[in-house]
Each structure stands twice: as C-alpha cells, then as structure tokens.
C-alpha positions, 0 to 999 in steps of 0.5 A: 502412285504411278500406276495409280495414275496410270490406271486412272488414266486408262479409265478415263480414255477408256470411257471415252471410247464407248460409242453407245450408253443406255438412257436414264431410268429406262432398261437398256442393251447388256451389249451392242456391237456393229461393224460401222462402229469403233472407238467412240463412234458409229459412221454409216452412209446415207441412203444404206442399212447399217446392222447393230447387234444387241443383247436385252434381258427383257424384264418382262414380256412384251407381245410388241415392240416397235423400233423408233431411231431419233438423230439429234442435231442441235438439240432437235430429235429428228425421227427417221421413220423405219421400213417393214420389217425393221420397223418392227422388233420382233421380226429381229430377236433370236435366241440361241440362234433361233428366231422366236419374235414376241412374246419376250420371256422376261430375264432370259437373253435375247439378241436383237439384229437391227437393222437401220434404214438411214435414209437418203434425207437423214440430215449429214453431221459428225458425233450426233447423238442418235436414240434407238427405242423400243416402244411397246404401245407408244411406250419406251421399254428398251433405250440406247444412246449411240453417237453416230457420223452421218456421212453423204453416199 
C-alpha cells in the first residue's frame, strides 16, 4: 500500500512540473526544451530573444508556416508580433541537423529552433499562460501551451 501511494504521489508532483502542454484537438511538439525553462515554468526578460527547441512529426506537408505567440492575462490573448526571421517557421526546422525549411515531410521528425522576440511591451506577470502556433494559411497546425514569468529587463 505504501509504495502505491508513494507512486501516486510522485505522479502528481511530477505533473505539476511540466512547463508546457499541447493544446486540445490540435497536433503538438513530441518535445520541447529551453534554457529559460525548469520545473513548471519558463522565465524570460523583456526586451531579449528566449530560444526553445521542439520535435513535431508533422502529419502532412505544409509549404508555410508562420509562427504566432500569444501571452494571456486574465483571460485576455495579447499577440506579440514576431520579427524576420522568426516570424516565419521554416527558416527554423532541421533535420538530421541540417536546415530543410518547407516543404515538411509528413510523419518524419523534425526539430524546430524558435526563437521568440519578447518584446520590451510584453505585459510583466508570473505563471501566464503563453500559446505558441504554427499557422498555415490563418490556420493553427502545430500548438503548445508553455506557462512563462515575464520578467522587467
């Protein structure tokens, strides 16, 4: 019984420490790492570029994908608008460590390197639900979840 309930605690704490989810009835990232992230949070800096390293096994092939991140505060989506390059995700996906942009290749994994402008009027706040897209025409394809402290340079 002991190491029953031992184990489900350790589930729950564990699950509390992710810092990023996908997003319902959309295809996420198998993986998503970055140095400004541990435990069951991101922190980054106004005014600076935080990096984030994904692995998406597209379900089909998209000629081009855009990147929109959107911070919420109190239920409000605030878009903050990306700079070239980042605003576009195929200058970011590599395989085998090699850049091949779009085309994707469905069902084949692929490493997208994002970097995010967080921009000197990104609003500051702590544990903010933060929703990084790919979009393909005006449409989602490729969504996570991330809970992110803004924090004042």
């Amino acid at each position: 019984m002991f190491k029953f309930v031992a184990l489900v605690l350790l589930l729950a704490i564990s699950s509390t420490q992710a810092y990023w989810s996908g997003c319902p009835g959309i295809l996420g990232p198998t993986t998503l790492t970055s140095p400004a992230c541990s435990g069951s949070a991101c922190t980054v800096v106004q005014g600076t570029t935080a990096v984030f390293s994904s692995t998406i096994n597209f379900t089909r092939a998209h000629s081009h994908l855009m990147t929109r991140l959107t911070v919420f505060i109190a239920g409000v989506g605030i878009v903050i608008p990306q700079t070239p390059p980042h605003d576009n995700a195929c200058n970011a996906l590599f395989r085998d460590g090699v850049q091949v942009g779009c085309p994707t290749i469905p069902n084949v994994p692929t490493r997208y390197d994002l970097t995010l402008t967080i921009t000197t009027g990104t609003p500051v706040t702590s544990g903010a639900d933060v929703r990084f897209e790919l979009l393909e025409n005006g449409v989602v394809e490729v969504c996570a979840n991330i809970v992110a402290n803004i924090v004042a340079a």
